[in-house]
C-alpha positions as CSV (number, residue, x, y, z in Angstrom):
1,X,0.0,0.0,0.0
2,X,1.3,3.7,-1.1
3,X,-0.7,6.5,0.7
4,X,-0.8,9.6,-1.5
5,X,1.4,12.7,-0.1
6,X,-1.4,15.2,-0.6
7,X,-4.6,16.4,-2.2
8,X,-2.4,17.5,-5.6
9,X,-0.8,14.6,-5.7
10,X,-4.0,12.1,-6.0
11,X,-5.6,15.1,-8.3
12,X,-2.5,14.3,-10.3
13,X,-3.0,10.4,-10.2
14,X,-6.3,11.2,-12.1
15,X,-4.3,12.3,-15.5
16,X,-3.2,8.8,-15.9
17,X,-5.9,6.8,-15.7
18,X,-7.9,5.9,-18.7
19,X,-11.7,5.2,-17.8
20,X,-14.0,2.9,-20.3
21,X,-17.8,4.3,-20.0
22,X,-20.2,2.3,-22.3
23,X,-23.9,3.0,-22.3
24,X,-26.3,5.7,-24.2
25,X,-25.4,8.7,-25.6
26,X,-27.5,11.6,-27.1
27,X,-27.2,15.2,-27.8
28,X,-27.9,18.0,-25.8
29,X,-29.8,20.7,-28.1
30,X,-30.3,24.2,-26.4
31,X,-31.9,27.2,-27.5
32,X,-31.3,29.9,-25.6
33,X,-33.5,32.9,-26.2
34,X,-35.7,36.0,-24.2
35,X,-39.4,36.0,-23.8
36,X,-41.2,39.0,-22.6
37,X,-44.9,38.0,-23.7
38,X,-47.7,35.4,-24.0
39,X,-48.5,34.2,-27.5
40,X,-51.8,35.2,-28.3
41,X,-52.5,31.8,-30.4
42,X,-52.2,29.9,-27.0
43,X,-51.3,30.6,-23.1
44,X,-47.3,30.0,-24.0
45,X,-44.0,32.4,-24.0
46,X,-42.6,33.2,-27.1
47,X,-39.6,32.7,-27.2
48,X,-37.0,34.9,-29.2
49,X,-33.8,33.7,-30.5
50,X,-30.9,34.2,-29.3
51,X,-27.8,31.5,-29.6
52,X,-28.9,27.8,-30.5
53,X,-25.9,25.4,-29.1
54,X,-25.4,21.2,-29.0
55,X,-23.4,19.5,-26.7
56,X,-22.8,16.1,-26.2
57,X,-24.9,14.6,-23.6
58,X,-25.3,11.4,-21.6
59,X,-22.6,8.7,-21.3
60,X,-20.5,10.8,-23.6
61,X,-21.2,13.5,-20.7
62,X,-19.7,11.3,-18.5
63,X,-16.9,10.6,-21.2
64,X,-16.6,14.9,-20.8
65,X,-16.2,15.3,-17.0
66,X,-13.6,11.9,-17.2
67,X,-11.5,14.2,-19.2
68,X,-12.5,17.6,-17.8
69,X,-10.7,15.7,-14.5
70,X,-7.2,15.3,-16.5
71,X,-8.3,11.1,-17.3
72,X,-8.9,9.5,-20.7
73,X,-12.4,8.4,-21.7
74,X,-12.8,5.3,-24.2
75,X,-16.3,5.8,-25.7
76,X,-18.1,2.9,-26.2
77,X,-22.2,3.3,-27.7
78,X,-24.5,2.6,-30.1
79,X,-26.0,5.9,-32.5
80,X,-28.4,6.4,-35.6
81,X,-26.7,6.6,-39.0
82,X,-28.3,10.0,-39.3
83,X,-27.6,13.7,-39.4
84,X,-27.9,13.7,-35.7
85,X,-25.3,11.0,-35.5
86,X,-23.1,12.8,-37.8
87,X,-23.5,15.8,-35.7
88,X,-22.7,13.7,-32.5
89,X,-19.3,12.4,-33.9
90,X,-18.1,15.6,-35.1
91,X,-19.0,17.0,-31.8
92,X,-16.9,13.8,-30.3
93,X,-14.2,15.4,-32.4
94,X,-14.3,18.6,-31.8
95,X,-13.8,18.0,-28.3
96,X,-10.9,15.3,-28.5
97,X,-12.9,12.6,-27.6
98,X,-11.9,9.4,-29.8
99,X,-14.7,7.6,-32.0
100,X,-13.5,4.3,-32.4
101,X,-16.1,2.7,-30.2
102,X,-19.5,4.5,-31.3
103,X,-21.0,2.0,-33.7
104,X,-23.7,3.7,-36.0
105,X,-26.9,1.5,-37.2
106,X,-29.7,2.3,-39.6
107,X,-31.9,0.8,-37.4
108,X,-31.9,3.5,-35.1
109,X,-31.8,7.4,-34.3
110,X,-29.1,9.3,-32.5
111,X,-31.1,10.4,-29.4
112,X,-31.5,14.0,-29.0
113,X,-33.3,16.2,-26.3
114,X,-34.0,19.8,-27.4
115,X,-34.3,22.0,-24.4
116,X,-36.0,25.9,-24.5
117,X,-34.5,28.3,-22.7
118,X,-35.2,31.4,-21.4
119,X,-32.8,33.7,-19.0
120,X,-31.9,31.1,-16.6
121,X,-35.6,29.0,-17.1
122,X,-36.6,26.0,-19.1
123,X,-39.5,26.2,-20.6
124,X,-39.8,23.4,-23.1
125,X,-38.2,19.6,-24.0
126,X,-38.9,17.8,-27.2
127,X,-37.0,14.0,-27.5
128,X,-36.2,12.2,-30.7
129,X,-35.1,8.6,-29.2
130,X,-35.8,5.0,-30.0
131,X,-35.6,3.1,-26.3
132,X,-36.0,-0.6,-27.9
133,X,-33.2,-3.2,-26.9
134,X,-30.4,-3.1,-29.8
135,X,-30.5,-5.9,-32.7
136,X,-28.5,-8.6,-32.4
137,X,-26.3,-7.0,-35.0
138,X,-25.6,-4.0,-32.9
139,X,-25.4,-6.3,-29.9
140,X,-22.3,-7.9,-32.1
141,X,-20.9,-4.8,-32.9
142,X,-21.0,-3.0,-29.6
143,X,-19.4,-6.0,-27.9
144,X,-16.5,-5.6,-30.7
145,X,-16.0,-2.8,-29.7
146,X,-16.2,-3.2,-26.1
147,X,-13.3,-6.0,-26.2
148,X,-11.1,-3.9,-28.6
149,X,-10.9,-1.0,-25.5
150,X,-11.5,-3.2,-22.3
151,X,-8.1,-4.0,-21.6
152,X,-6.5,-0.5,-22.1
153,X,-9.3,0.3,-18.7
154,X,-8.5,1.0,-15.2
155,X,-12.7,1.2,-14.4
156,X,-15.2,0.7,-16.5
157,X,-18.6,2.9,-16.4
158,X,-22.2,1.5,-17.2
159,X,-23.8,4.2,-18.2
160,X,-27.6,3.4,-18.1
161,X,-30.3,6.0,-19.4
162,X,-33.2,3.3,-20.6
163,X,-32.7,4.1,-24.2
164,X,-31.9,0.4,-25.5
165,X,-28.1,-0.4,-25.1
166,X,-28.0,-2.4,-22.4
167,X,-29.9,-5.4,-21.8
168,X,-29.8,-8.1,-19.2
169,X,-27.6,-10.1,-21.5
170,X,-24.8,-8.0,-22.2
171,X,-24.9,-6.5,-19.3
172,X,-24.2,-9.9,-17.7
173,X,-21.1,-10.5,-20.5
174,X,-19.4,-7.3,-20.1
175,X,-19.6,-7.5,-16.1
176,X,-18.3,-10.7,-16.8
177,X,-15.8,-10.0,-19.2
178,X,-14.6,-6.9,-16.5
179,X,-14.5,-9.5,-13.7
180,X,-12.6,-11.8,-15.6
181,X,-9.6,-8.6,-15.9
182,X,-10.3,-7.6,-12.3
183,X,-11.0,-4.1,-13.8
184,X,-13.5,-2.5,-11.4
185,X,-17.2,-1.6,-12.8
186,X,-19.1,1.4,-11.8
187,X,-22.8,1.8,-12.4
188,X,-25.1,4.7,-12.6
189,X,-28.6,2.9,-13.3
190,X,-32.3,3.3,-14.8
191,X,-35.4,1.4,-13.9
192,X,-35.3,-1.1,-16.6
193,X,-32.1,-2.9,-15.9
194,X,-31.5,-1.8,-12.4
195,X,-31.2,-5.2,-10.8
196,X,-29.4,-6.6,-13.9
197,X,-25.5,-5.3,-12.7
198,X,-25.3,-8.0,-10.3
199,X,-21.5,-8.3,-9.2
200,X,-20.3,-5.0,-10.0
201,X,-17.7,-2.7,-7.8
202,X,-20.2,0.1,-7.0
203,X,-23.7,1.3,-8.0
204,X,-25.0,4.4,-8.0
205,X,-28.9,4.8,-7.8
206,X,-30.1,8.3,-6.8
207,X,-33.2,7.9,-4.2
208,X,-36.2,8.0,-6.8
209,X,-34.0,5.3,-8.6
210,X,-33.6,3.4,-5.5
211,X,-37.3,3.3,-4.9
212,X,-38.4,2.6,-8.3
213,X,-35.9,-0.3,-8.9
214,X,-36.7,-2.0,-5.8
215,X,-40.7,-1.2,-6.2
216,X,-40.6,0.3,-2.3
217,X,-42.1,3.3,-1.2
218,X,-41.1,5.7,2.0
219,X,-40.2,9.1,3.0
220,X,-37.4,9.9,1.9
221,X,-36.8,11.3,5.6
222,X,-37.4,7.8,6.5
223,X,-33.6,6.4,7.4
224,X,-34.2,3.0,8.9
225,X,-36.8,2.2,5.7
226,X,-34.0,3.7,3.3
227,X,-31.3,1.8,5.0
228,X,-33.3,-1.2,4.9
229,X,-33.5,-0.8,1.2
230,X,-30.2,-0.3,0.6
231,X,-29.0,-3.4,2.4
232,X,-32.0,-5.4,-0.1
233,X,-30.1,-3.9,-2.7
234,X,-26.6,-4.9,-1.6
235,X,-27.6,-8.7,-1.1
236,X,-29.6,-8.8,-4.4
237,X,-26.5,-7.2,-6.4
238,X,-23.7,-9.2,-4.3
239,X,-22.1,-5.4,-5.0
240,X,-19.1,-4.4,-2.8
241,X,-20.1,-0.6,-2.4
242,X,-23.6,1.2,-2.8
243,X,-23.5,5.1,-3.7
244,X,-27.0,7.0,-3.4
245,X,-27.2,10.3,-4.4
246,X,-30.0,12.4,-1.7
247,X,-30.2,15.8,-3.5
248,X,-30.3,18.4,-1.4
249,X,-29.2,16.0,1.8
250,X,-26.3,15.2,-0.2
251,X,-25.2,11.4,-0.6
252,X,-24.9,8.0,1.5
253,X,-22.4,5.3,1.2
254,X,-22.8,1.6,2.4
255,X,-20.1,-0.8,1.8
256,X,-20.9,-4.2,3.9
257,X,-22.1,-3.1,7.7
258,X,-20.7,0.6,7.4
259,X,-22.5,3.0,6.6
260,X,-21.7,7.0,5.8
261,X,-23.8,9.7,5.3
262,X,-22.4,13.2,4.1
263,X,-24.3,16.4,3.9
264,X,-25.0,18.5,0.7
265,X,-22.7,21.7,0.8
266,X,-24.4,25.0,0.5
267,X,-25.2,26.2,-3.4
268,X,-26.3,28.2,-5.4
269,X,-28.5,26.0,-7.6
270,X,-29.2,27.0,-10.9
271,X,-29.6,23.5,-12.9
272,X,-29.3,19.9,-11.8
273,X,-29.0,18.5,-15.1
274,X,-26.2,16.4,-15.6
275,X,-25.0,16.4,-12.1
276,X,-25.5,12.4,-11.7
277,X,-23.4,12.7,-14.7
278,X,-20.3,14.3,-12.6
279,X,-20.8,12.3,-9.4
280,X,-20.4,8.9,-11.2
281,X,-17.2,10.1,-13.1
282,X,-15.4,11.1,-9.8
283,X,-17.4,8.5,-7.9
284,X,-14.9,5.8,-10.9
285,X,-12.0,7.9,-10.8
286,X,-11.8,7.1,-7.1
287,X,-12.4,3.8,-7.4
288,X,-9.7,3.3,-9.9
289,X,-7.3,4.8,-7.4
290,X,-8.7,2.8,-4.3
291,X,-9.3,5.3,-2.6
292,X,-11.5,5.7,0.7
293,X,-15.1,5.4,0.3
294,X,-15.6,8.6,2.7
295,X,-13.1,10.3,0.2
296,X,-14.8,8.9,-2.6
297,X,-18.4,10.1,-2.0
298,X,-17.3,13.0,-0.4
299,X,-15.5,14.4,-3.8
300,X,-18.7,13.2,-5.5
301,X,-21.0,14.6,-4.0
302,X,-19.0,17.7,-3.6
303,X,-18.6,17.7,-7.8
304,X,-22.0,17.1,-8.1
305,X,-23.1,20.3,-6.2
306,X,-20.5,22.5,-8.1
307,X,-22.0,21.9,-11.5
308,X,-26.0,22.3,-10.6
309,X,-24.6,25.9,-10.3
310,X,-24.3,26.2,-14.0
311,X,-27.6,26.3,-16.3
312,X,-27.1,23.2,-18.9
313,X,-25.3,20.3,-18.7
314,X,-21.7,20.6,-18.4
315,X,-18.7,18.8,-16.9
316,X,-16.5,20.0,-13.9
317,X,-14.2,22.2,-13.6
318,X,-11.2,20.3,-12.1
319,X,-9.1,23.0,-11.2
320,X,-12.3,24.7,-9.0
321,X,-12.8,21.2,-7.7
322,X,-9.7,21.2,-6.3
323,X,-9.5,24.3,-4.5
324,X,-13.4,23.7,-3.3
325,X,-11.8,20.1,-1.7
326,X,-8.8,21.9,-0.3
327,X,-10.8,24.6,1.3
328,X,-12.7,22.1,3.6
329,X,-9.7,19.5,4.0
330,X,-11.5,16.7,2.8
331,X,-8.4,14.9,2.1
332,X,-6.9,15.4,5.3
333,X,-10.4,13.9,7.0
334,X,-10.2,10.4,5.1
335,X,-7.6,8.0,4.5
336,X,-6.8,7.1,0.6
337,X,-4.5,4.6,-0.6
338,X,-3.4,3.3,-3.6
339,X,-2.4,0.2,-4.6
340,X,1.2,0.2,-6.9
């Protein structure tokens, strides 16, 4: 065991780790614009244009705040062989972000989600998606291109937003083929598969997640029913740590008996989109360097808070991070080791 010297120095242990997140991706579409009256063809804003703006958005959001955070994302999805998906790859390329595991199908449409905006409110979403399981085909293709990066990965993320590439069967082979390499799997879940990850490193539902997948209902000020929950969840997953994300109560972390909670910090919250997005990229980064779990949700959830202060959905800034996890010693309040 190596114990890291300082905050800077496991900050600079991120830069070298290269992170394989696999799951659904989609475009972000914005348009940004003013409204100062009601339409007089039906109670609605108008809306005047101002900028219109894509960004990339769901596992390839995650892919962003893995390399916003100095690591190297390896892509891995399935898109339309459209002008959308077109769009999505040269976005990939614009921001660095290699393409070699995004298979495109004519069976399906690059998913796209086309937020209104005006000053600092949304007003409006409209969704192009197809959410059916992929065709045996694609299946192929994806786990191609799954095997051609898995072995170049220090953590692997399942990213998991219902719209048809994972299934209970490769979900079951990749864990498998991760297991097999003893490269750690992180999980960031939706209804439809949610008890499907069963053997993975860590799994991070948010509460309504957590409710939903296990088909319980309690207030969520309820602790002992939560915790309850939670312990169901670790038995049924045979998972070694369980990361729930609480909002505005911040996050809880159970990993066998022990159990942590740690309090949201103080913000000024402007949009929570794509927040999950950021808590699971530190939440694998961490696990990649073996970190503490204290540590571990503590940066996440601290990550998570910083970017619900920007309106959109957009990655950390490392840098800020840094000084934010400096300022309140959370380094100096966990222990963190790495294995060399």
């Amino acid at each position: 065991m190596t114990q890291f010297s300082s905050l800077k120095a496991l900050f600079e242990a991120f830069n070298g780790l290269q992170v394989l997140v696999v799951g659904d991706v989609m475009i972000d579409s914005y348009l940004w614009g003013k409204s100062t009256r009601i339409s007089p063809e039906a109670p609605v804003p108008i809306v005047n244009v101002v900028k219109r703006e894509k960004r990339l958005g769901g596992a390839a959001n995650v892919a962003l705040n893995i390399q916003a955070m100095g690591a190297t994302p390896l892509l891995c999805s399935v898109i339309g062989d459209d002008q959308d998906g077109a769009d999505y790859l040269r976005l990939m390329e614009d921001k660095g972000l290699l393409t070699e595991g995004i298979v495109q199908s004519l069976e399906r449409v690059t998913t796209i989600k086309h937020r209104i905006i005006a000053g600092a409110q949304q007003l409006l979403r409209v969704d192009s998606e197809i959410e059916h399981n992929l065709t045996d085909y694609e299946e192929r293709h994806l786990e191609e291109r799954y095997l051609q990066l898995l072995d170049k990965a220090d953590v692997i993320i399942f990213e998991d937003y219902d719209k048809g590439v994972f299934s209970e069967q490769n979900i079951r082979r990749f864990l498998q083929l991760a297991n097999e390499r003893n490269i750690p799997s992180v999980i960031d879940p939706k209804k439809k598969n949610f008890l499907s990850y069963v053997g993975c490193t860590l799994f991070k539902p948010n509460l309504k997640e957590l409710k939903e997948g296990l088909k319980v209902e309690f207030a969520d000020e309820n602790r002992p029913a939560f915790e309850e929950a939670v312990a169901e969840l670790q038995e049924r997953l045979r998972v070694q740590q369980v990361l729930v994300t609480l909002s505005e109560r911040g996050v809880f972390v159970a990993e066998g008996e022990e159990k942590t909670y740690i309090g949201a910090h103080r913000r000024s919250i402007s949009d929570v989109s794509g927040a999950g997005d950021t808590v699971i990229s530190i939440a694998a980064l961490c696990i990649a360097l073996r970190t503490s779990k204290e540590f571990m949700a503590g940066l996440s959830n601290l990550g998570g808070g910083l970017v619900c202060e920007q309106v959109g959905v957009v990655p950390i800034n490392k840098s800020r991070l840094f000084e934010e996890a400096a300022h309140i010693r959370l380094f100096e309040k966990n222990e963190h080791r790495v294995v060399k």
